[in-house]
MDAnalysis code that builds the backbone (N, CA, C; Angstrom):
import MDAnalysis as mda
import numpy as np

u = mda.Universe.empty(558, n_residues=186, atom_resindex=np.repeat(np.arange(186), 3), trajectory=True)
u.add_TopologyAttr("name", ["N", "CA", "C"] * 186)
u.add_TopologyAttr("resid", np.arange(1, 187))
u.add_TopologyAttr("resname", ["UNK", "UNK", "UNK", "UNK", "UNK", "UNK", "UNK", "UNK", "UNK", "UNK", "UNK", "UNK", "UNK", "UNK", "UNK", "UNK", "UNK", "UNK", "UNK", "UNK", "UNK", "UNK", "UNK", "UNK", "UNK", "UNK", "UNK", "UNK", "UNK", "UNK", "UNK", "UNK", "UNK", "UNK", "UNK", "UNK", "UNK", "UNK", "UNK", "UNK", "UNK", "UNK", "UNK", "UNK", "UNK", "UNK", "UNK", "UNK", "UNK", "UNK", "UNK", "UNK", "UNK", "UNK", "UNK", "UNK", "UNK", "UNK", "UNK", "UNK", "UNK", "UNK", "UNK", "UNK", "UNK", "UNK", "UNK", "UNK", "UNK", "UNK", "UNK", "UNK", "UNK", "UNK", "UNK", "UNK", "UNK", "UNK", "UNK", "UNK", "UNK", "UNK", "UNK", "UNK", "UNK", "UNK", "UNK", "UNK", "UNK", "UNK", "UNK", "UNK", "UNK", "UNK", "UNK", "UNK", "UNK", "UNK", "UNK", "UNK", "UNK", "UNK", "UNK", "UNK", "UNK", "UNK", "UNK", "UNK", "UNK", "UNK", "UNK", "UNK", "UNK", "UNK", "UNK", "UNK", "UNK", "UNK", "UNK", "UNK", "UNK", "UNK", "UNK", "UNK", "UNK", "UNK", "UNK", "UNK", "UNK", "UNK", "UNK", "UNK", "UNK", "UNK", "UNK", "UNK", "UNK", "UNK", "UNK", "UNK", "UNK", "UNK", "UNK", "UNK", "UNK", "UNK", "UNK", "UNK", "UNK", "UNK", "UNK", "UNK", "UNK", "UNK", "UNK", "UNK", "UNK", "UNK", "UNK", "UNK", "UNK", "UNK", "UNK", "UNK", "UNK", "UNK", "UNK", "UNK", "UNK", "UNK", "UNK", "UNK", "UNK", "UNK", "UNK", "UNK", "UNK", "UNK", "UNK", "UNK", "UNK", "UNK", "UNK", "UNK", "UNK", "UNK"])
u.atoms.positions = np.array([
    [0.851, -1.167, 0.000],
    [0.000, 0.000, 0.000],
    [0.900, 1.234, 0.000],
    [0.263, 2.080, -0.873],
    [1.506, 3.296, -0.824],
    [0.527, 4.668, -1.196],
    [1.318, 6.028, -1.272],
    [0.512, 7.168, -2.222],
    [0.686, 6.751, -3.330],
    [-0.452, 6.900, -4.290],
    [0.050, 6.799, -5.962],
    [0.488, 7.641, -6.633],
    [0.146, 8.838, -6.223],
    [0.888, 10.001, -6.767],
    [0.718, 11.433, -6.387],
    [1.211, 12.668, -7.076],
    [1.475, 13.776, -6.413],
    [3.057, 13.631, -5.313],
    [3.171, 14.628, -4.578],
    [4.558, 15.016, -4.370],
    [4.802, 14.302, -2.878],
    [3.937, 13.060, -2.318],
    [4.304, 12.101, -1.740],
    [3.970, 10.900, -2.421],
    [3.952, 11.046, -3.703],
    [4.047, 9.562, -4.670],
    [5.011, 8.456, -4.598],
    [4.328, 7.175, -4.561],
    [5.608, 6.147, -4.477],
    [5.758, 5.922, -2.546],
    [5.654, 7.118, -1.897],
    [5.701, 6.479, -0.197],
    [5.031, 5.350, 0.156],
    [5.567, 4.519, 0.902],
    [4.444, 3.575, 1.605],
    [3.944, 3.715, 2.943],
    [3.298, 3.214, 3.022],
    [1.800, 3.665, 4.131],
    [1.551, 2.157, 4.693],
    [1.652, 2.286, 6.410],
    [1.524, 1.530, 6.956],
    [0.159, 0.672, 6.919],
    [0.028, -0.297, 6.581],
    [-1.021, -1.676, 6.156],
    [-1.538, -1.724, 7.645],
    [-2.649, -2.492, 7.587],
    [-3.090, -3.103, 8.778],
    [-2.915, -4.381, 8.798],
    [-2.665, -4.938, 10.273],
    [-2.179, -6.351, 10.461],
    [-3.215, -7.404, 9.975],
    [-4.318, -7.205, 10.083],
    [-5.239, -8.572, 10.036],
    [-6.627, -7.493, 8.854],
    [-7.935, -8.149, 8.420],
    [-8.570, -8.205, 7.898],
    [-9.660, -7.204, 8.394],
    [-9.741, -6.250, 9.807],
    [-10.607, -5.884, 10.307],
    [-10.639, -4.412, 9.603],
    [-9.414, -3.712, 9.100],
    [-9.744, -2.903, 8.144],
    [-8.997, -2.701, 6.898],
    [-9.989, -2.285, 5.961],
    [-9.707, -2.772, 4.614],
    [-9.704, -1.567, 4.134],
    [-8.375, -1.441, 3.886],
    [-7.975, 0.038, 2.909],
    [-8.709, 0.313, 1.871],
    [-9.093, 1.318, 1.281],
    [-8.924, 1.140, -0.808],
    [-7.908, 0.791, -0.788],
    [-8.011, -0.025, -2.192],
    [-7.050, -0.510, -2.970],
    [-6.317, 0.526, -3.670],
    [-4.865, 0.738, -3.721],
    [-4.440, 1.600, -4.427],
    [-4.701, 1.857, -6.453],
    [-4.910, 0.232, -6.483],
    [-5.784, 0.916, -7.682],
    [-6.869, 1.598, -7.959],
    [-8.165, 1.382, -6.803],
    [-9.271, 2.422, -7.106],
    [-8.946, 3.565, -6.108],
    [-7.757, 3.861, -5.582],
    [-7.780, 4.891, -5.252],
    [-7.260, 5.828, -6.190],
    [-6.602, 5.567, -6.811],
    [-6.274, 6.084, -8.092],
    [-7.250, 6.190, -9.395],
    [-7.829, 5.632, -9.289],
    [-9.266, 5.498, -10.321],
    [-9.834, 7.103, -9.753],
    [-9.895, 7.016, -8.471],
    [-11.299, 8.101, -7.982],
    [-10.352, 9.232, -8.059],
    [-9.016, 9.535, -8.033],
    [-8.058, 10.833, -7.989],
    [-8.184, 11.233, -9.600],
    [-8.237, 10.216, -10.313],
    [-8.147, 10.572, -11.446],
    [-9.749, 11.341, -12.107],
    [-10.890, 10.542, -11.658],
    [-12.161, 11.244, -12.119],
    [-12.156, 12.126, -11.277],
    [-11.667, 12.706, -10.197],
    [-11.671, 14.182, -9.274],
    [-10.792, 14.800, -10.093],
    [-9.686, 14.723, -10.668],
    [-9.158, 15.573, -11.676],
    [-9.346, 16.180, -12.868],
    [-10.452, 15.192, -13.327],
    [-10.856, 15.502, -14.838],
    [-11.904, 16.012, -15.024],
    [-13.128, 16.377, -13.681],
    [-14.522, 16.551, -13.206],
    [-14.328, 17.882, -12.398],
    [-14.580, 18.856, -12.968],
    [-15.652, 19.845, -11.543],
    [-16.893, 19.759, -10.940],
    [-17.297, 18.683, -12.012],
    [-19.090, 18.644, -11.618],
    [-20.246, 19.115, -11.724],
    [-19.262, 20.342, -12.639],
    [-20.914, 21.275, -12.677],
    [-20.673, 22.538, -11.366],
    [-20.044, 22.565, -10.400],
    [-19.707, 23.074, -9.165],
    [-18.316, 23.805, -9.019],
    [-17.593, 23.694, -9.852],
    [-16.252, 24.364, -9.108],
    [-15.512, 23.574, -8.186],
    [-15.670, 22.507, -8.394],
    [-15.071, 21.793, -7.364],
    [-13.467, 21.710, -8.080],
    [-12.476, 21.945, -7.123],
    [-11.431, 21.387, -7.139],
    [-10.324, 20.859, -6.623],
    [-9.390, 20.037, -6.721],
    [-8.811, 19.476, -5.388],
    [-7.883, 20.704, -4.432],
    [-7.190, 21.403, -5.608],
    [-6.226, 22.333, -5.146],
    [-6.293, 22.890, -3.890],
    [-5.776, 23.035, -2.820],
    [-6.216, 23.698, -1.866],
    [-7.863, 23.392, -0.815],
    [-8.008, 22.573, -1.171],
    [-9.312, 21.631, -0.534],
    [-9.025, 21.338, 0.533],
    [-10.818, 21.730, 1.848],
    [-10.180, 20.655, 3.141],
    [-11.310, 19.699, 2.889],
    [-10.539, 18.422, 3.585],
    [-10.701, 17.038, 3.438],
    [-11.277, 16.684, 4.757],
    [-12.136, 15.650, 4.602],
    [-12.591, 14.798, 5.654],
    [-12.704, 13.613, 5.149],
    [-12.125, 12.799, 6.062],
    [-12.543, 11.384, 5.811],
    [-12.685, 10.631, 7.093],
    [-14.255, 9.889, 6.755],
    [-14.934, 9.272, 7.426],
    [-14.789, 7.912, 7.226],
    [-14.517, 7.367, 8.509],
    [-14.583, 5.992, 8.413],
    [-13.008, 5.800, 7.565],
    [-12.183, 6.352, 8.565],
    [-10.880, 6.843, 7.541],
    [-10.270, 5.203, 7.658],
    [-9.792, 4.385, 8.621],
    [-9.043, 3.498, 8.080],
    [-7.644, 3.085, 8.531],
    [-7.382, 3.477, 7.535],
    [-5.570, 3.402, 7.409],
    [-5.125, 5.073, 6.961],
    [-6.318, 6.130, 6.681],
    [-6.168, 7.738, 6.146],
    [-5.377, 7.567, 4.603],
    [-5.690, 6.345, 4.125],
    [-5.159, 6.374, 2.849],
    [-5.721, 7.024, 1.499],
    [-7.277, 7.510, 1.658],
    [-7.671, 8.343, 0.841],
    [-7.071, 9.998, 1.134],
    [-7.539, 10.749, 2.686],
    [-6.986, 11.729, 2.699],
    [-5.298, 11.637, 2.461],
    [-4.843, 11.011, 3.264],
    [-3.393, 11.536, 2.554],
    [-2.718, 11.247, 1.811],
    [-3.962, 10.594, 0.639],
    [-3.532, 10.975, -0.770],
    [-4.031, 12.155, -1.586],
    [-5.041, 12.722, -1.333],
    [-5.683, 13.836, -1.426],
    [-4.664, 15.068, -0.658],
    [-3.595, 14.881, 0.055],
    [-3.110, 15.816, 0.667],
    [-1.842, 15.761, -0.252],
    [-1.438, 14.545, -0.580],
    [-0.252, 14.259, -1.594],
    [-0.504, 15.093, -3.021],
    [-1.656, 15.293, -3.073],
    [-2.508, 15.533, -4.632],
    [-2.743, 17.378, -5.148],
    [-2.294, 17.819, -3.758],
    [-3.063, 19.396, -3.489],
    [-3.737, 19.647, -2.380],
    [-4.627, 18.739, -1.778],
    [-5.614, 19.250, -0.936],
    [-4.350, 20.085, 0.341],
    [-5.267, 21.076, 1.232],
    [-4.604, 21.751, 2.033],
    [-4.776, 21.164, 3.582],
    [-5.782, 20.392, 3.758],
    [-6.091, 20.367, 5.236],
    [-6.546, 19.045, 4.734],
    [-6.727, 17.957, 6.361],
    [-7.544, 16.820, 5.934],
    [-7.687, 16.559, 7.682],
    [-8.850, 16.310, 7.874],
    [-9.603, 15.859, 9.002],
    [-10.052, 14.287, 8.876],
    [-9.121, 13.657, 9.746],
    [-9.707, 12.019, 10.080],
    [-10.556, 11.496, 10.728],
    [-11.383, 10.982, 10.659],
    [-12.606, 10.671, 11.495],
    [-12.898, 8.984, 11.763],
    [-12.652, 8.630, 12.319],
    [-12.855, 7.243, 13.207],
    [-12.793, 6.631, 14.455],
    [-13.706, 5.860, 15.000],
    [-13.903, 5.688, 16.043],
    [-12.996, 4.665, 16.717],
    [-12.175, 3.277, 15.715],
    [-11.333, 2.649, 16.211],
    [-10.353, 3.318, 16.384],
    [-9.525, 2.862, 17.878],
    [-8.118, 2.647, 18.439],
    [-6.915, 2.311, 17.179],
    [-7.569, 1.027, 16.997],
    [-6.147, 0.341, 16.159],
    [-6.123, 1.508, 14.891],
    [-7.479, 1.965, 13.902],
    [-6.860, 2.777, 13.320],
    [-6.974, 3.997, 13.362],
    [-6.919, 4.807, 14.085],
    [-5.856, 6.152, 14.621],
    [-4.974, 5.571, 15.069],
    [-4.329, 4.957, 15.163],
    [-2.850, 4.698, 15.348],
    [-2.410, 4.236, 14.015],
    [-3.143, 3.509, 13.081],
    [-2.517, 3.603, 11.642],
    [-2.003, 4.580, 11.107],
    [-3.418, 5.930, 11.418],
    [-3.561, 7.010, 10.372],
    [-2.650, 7.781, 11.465],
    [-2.094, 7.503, 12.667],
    [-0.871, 8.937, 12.629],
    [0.071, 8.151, 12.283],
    [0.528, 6.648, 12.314],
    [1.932, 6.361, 11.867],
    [1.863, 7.315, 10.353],
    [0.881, 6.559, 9.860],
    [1.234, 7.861, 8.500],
    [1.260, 8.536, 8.185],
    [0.934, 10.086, 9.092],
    [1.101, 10.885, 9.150],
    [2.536, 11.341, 9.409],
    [2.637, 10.854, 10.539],
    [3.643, 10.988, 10.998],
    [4.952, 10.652, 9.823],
    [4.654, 9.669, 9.479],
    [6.279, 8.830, 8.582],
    [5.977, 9.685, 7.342],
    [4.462, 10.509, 7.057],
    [4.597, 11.568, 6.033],
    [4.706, 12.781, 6.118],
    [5.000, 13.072, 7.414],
    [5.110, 14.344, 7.946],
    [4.381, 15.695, 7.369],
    [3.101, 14.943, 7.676],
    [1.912, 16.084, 7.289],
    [1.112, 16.246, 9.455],
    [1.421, 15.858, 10.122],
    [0.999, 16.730, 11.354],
    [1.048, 18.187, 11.671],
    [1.081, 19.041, 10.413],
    [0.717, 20.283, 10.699],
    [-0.590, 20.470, 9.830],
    [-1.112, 19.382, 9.009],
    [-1.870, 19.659, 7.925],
    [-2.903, 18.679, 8.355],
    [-3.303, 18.026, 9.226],
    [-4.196, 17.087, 9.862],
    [-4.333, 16.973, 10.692],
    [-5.790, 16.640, 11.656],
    [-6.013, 15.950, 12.761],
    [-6.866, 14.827, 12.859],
    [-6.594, 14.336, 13.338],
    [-7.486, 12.748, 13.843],
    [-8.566, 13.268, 15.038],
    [-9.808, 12.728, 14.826],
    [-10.991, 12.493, 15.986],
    [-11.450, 11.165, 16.351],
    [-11.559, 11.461, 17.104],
    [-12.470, 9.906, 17.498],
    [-13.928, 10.377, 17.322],
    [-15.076, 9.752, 16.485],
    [-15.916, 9.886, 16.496],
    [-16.852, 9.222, 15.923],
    [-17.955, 9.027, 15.962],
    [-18.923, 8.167, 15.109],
    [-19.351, 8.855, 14.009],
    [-18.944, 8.218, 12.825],
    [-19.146, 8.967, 11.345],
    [-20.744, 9.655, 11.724],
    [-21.333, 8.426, 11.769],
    [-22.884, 8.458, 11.919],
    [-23.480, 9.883, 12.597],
    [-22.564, 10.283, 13.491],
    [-23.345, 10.930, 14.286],
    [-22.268, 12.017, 14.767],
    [-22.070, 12.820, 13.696],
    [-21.178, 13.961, 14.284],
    [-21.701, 15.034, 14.873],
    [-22.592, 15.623, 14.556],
    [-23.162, 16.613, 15.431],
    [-22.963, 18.043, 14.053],
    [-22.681, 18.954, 14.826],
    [-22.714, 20.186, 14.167],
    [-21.043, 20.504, 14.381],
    [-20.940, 21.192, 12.959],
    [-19.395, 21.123, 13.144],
    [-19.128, 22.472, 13.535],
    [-17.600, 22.018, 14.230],
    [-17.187, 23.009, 15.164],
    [-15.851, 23.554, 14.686],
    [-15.705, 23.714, 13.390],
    [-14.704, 24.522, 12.624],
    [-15.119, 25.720, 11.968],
    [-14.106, 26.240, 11.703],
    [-13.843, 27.326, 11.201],
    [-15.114, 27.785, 9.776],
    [-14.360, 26.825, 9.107],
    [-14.974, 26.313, 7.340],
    [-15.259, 24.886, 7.398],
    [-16.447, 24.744, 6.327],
    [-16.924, 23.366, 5.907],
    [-15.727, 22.642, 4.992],
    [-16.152, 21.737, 4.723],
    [-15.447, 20.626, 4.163],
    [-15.329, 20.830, 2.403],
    [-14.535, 20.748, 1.266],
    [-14.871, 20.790, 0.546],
    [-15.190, 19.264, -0.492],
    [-14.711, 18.340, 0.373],
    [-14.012, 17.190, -0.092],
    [-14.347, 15.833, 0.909],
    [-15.758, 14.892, 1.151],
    [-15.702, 14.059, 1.888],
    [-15.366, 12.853, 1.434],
    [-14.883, 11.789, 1.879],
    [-14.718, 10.389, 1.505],
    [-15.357, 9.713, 2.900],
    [-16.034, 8.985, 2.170],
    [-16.721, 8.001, 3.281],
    [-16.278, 6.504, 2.561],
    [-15.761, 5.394, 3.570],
    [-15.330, 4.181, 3.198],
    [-15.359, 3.423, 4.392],
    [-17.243, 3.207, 4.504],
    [-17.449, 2.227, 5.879],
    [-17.399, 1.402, 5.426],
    [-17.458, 0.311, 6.483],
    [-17.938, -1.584, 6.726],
    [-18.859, -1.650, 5.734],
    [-18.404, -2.513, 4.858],
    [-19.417, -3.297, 3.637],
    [-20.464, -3.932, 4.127],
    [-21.920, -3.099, 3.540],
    [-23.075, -4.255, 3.827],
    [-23.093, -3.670, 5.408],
    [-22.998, -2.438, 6.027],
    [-23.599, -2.586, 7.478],
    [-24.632, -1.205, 7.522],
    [-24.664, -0.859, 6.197],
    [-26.050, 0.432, 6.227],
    [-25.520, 1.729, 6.893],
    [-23.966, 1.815, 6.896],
    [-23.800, 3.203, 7.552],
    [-23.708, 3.928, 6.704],
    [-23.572, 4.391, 5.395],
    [-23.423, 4.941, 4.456],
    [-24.483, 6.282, 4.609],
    [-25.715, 5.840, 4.413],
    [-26.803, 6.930, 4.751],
    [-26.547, 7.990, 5.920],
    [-26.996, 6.856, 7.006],
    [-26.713, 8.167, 8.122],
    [-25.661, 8.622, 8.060],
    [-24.536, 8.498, 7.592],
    [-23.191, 8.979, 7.847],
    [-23.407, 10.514, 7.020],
    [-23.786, 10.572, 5.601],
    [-24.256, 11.296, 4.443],
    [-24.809, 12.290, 5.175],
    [-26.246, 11.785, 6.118],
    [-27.199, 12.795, 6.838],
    [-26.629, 13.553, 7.889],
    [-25.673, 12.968, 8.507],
    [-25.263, 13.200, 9.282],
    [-23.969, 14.800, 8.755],
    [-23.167, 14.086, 8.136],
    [-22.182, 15.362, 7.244],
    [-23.399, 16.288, 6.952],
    [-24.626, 16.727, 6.293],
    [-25.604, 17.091, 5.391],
    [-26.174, 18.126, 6.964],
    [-26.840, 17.711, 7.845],
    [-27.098, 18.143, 8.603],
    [-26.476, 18.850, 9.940],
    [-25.565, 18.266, 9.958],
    [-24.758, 19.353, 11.096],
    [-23.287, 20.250, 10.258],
    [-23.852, 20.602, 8.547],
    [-23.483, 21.726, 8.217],
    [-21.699, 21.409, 7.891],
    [-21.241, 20.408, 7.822],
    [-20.001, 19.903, 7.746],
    [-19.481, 20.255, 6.215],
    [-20.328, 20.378, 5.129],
    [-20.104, 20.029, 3.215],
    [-20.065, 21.987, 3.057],
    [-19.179, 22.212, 2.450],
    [-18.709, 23.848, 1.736],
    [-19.783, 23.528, 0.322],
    [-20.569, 24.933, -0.249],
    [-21.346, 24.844, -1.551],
    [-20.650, 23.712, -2.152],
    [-19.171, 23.494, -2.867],
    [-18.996, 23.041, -3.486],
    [-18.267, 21.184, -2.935],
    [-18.735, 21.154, -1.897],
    [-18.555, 20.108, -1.187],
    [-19.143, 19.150, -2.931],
    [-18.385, 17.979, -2.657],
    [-18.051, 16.453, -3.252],
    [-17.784, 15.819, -3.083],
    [-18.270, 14.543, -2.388],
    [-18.661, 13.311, -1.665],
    [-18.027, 12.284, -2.285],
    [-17.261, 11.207, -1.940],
    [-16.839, 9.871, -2.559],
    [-17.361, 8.984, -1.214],
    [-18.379, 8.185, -2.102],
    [-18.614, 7.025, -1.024],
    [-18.196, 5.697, -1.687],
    [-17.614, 5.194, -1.335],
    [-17.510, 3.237, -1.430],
    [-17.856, 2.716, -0.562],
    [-18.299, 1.847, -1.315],
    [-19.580, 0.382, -1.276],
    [-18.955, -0.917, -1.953],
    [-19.772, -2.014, -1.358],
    [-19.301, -3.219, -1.806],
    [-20.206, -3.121, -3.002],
    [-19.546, -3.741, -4.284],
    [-20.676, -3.624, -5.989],
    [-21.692, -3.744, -5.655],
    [-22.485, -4.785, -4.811],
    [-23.592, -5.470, -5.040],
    [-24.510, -4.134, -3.740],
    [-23.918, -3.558, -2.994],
    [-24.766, -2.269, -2.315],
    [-25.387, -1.574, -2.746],
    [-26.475, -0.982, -2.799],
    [-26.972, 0.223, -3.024],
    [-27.333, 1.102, -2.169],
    [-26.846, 2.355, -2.496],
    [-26.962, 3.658, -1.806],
    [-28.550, 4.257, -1.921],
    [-29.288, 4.672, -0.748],
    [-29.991, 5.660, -0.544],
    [-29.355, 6.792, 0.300],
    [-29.604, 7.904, -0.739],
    [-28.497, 9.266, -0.718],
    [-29.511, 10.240, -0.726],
    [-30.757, 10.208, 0.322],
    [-31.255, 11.373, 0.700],
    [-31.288, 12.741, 0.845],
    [-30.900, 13.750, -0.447],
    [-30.630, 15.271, -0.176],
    [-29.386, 15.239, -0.685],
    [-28.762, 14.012, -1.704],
    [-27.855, 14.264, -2.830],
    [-28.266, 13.617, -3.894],
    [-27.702, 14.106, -4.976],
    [-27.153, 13.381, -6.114],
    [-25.974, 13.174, -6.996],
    [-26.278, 12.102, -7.049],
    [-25.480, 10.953, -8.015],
    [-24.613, 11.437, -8.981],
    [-23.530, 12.093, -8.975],
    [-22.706, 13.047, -10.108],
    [-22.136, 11.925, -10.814],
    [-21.498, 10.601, -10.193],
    [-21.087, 9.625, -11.415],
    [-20.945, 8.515, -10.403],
    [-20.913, 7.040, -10.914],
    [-21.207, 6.238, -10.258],
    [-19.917, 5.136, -11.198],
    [-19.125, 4.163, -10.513],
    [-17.865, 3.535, -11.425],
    [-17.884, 1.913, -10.660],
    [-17.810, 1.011, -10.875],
    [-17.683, 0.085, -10.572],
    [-16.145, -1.129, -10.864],
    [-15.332, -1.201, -9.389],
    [-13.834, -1.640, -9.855],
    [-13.815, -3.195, -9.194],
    [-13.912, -3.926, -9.675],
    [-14.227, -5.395, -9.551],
    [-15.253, -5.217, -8.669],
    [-14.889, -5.766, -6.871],
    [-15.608, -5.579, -6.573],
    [-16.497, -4.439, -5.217],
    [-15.715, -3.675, -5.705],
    [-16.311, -2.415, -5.370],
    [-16.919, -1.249, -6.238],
    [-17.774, -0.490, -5.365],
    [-18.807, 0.536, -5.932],
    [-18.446, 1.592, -5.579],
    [-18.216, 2.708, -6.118],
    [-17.540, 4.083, -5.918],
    [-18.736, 5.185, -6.907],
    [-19.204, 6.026, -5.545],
    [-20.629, 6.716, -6.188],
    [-19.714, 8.248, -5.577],
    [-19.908, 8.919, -6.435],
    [-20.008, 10.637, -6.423],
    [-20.791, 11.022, -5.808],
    [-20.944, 12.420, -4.948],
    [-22.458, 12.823, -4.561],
    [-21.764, 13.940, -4.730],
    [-23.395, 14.960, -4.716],
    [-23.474, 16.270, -4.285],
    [-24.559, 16.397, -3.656],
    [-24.460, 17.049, -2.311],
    [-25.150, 17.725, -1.491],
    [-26.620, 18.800, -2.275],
    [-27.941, 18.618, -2.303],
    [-28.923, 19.454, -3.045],
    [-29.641, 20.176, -2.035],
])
């Protein structure tokens, strides 16, 4: 597992020991950097200078590749132990701790956010098949977390389908066997 590219391209990024969390794959993470590059959306969206959130972060291998890519800020969000301690080894061994913080929190249920500025840039990449996807969405949507030009990446296992209450569907890609849907906030 590594960045794929931008100006921490080629680094590797600490893996998790056992099966309990499952990175993107660096090939569809690269799939989704590439349709964020070639897409504004209709919105102005762009990575350059973007702050990031990622929910249900992981191993933080989407944001800090998005931080490798341009983005300016990236906010981690997860409730396991084991990974916030992934996502600062890699921070750390990428020496972006002036450009991130980690929370502990339930995607599901963040509340109203307590920053500065909204988000321009979410990635959500929960547990396959456990229905957090939605509330997580409502949850960003309602306590005011998404900037106008906020743009959503959710993954899903292929065979999932999303109900995306108060977005839509900007492009939808399917990489064996995962589902990678666009949103925008309406």
């Amino acid at each position: 597992m590594r960045v794929t590219a931008g100006r921490l391209g080629g680094r590797n990024l600490v893996a998790p020991a056992d099966t309990r969390v499952r990175p993107t794959s660096d090939k569809v993470r690269q799939a989704i950097f590439n349709v964020l590059a070639h897409n504004d959306f209709g919105v102005g969206f762009t990575l350059e200078g973007a702050r990031v959130i990622d929910l249900f972060a992981g191993t933080g291998a989407l944001g800090l590749e998005a931080l490798s890519r341009g983005a300016r800020y990236c906010l981690f969000i997860d409730d396991h132990s084991e990974s916030r301690a992934l996502i600062r080894k890699n921070i750390e061994a990428l020496r972006l701790t002036g450009v991130t913080k980690i929370w502990r929190r339930d995607a599901t249920d963040l509340g109203e956010i307590s920053m500065d500025k909204p988000f321009d840039l979410a990635f959500l990449d929960p547990p396959y098949r456990k229905n957090l996807l939605a509330p997580a969405l409502a949850s960003l949507r309602s306590g005011h977390w998404l900037s106008p030009v906020a743009i959503i990446v959710a993954e899903m296992a292929e065979d999932e389908k999303l109900s995306a209450e108060g977005f839509v569907m900007l492009d939808e890609r399917v990489y064996s066997e995962t589902r990678v849907a666009i949103l925008k906030a309406v």
